[in-house]
C-alpha positions in Angstrom: -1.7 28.1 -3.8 -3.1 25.1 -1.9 -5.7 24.9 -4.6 -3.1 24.5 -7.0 -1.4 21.8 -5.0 -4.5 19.9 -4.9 -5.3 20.2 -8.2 -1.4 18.8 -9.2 -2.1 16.0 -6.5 -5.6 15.5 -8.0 -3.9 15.3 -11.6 -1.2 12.8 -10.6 -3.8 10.5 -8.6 -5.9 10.3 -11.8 -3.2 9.1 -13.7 -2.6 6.4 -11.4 -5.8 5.3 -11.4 -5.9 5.4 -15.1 -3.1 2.8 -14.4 -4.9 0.8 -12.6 -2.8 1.8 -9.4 -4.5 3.1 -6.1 -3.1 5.9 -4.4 -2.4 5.8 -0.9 -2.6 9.5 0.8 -2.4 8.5 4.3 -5.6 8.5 5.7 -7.3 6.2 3.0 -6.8 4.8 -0.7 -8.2 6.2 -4.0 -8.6 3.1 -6.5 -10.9 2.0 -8.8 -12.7 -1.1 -7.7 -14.3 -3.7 -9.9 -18.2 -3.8 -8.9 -21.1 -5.2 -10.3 -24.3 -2.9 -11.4 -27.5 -4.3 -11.5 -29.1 -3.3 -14.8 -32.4 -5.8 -15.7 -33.9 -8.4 -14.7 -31.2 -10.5 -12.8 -28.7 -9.3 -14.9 -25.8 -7.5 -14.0 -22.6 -5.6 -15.5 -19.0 -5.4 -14.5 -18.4 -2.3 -14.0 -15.3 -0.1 -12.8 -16.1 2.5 -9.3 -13.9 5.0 -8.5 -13.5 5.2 -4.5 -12.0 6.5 -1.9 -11.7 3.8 0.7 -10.7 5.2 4.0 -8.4 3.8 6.2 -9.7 1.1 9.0 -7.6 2.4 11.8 -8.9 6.2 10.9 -12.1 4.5 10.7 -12.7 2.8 13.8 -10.4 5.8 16.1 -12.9 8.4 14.8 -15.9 5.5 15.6 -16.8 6.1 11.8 -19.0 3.6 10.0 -19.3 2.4 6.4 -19.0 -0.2 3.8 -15.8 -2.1 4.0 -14.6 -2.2 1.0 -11.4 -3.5 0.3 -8.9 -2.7 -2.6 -8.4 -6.5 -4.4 -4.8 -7.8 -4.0 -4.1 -7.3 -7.5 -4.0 -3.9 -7.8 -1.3 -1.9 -6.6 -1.2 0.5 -4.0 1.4 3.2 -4.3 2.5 6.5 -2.8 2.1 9.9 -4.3 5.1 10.9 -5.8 5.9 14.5 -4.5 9.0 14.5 -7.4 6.4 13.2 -10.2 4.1 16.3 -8.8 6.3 18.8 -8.3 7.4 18.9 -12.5 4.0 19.2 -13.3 3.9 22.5 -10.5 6.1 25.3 -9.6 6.3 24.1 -6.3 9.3 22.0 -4.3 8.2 18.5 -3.7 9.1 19.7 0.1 6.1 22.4 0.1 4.0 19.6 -1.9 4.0 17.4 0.9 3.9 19.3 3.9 1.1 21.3 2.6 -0.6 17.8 1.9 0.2 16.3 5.5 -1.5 19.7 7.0 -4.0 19.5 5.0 -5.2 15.9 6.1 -4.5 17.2 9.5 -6.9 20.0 9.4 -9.4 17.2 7.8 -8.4 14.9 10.5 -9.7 17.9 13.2 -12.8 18.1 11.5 -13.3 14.9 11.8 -13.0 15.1 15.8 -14.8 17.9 15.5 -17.7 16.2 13.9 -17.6 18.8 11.3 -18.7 18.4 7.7 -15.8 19.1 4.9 -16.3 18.8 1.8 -13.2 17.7 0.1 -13.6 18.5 -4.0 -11.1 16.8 -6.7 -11.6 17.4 -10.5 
């Protein structure tokens, strides 16, 4: 059942992105940031990165180092919508969310823990 839940939150955090929306899930954003690839000779391409950009307070409480990338002002950030996931599921949006929240809490532990997870969306 949690594998289900993930898939429907995996489903509706596509579609945002497809909307050029990022999706804020509490301890970091998925969006899909405009980036440059180098492709020739000084020449370069615009090109379109999906990401998952975690938060800066998560970041710097769990000493946690990376790029700093940012989401650009112009696209929006939103919050799942439990309701929007919940008709595409038999599930209560109620059970939707707190199986989410204990989810990032277990992933939170392993962080702590400095444990590896590996955390798979479609």
């Amino acid at each position: 059942e949690i594998c289900k839940i993930w898939s429907g939150m995996s489903r509706h955090i596509y579609r945002q992105l497809l909307k050029k929306k990022a999706v804020d899930i509490g301890f970091g954003s998925f969006a899909v940031i405009p980036v440059h690839a180098n492709v020739a000779e000084g020449k370069v391409l615009p090109v379109e990165r999906p990401m998952f950009i975690m938060n800066k307070t998560l970041k710097m409480f769990y000493n946690l180092e990376g790029d700093e990338t940012k989401i650009p002002e112009e696209i929006p950030v939103v919050q799942p919508d439990f309701e929007d996931i919940a008709a595409h599921t038999h599930f209560r949006h109620e059970i939707l969310e707190q199986c989410v929240q204990e989810t990032l809490l277990y992933f939170a532990g392993a962080l702590r823990e400095n444990k590896e997870v590996e955390f798979t969306f479609r």
